[in-house]
N, C-alpha and C positions, 0 to 999 in steps of 0.2 A: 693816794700817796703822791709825793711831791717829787719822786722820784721812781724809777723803774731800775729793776737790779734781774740780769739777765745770770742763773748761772749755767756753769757748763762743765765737761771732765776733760781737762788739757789733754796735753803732752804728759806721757807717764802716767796719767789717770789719774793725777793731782785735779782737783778741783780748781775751775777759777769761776769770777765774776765781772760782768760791766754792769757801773751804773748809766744811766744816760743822762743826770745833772753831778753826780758826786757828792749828790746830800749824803747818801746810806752808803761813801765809802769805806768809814773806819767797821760798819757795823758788819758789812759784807768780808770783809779781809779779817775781821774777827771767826767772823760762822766759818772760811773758808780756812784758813790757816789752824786754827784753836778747836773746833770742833771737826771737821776733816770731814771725815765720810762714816762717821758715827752716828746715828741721827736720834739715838737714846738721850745725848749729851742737849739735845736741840730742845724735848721732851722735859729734862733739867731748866735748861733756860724758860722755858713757857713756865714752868711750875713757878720760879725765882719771881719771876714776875709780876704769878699770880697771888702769890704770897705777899706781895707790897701791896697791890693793888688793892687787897683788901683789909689790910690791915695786920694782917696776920704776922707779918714782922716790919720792921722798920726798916731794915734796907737788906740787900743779898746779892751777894757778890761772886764774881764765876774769876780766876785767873787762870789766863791760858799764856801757852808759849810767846805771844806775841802782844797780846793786850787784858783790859781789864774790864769787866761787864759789873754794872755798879745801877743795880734797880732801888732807889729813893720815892716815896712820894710823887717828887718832878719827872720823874722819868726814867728811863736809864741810857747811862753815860757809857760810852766806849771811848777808853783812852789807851793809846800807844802807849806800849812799855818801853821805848826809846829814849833815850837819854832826849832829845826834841820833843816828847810826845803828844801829838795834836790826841785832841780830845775832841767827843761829839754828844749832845743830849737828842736823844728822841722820844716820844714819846710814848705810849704801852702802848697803843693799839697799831704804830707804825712799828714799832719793834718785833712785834707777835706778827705782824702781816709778813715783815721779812723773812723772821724765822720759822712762820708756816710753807711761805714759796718754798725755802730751802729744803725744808723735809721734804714735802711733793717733790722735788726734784731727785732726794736720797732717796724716798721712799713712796714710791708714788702709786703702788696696788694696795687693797686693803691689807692684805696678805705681811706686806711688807712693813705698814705703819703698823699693822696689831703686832710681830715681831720687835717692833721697836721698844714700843709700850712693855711686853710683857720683858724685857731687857732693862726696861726702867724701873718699872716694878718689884724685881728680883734687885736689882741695887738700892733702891729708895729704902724697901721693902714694907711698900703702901703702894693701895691702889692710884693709878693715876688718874686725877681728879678731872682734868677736859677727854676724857676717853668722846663723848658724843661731840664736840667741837671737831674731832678727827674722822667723825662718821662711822666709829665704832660703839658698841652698845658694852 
């Protein structure tokens, strides 16, 4: 990765994040503001991803309170929903790496990710397809 994204539970148990270059800042202030400490919604996002990546849809879009996750072919794009809104393209396999750290960091016993899943599952209402990527069977 081209970049390192450190997260953490602030003040008030609010989630934050540092990057150490600010390549993965919109993408981190996305998972930390817009996904919170929900890590089913992280499980969503993997899926959106996977679903482009293979074809299975053309593009898949996540809007949260603060920005917009926008998986295309090229990539996916996190842009601010600020009247300024900086915009960033990353790629599937940088995007999945980030939003894997972040789950280990939500969810980091098996115990905790198989809760997750089975949270995603019950809303998708289908099995979630990377269950072995997560070290679950």
């Amino acid at each position: 990765m081209r970049d390192r994204v450190t997260f953490s539970i602030g003040e008030y148990g609010v989630p934050s994040a540092k990057t150490e270059t600010g390549h993965f800042n919109l993408l981190a202030g996305q998972l930390i503001s817009d996904i919170i400490r929900y890590a089913p919604d992280l499980l969503m996002l993997l899926d959106k991803i996977d679903r482009v990546r293979t074809g299975e849809s053309p593009a898949e879009e996540y809007e949260g309170n603060s920005s917009l996750f926008l998986a295309t072919p090229d990539g996916v794009q996190v842009s601010d929903l600020e009247e300024d809104g900086d915009s960033a393209l990353y790629t599937f396999d940088e995007t999945r790496a980030v939003i894997l750290q972040y789950l280990d960091f939500l969810a980091p016993s098996p115990a905790q990710k198989q809760d997750a899943v089975s949270r995603w599952e019950a809303e998708a209402g289908r099995p979630f397809p990377a269950r072995g990527e997560l070290g679950l069977s």
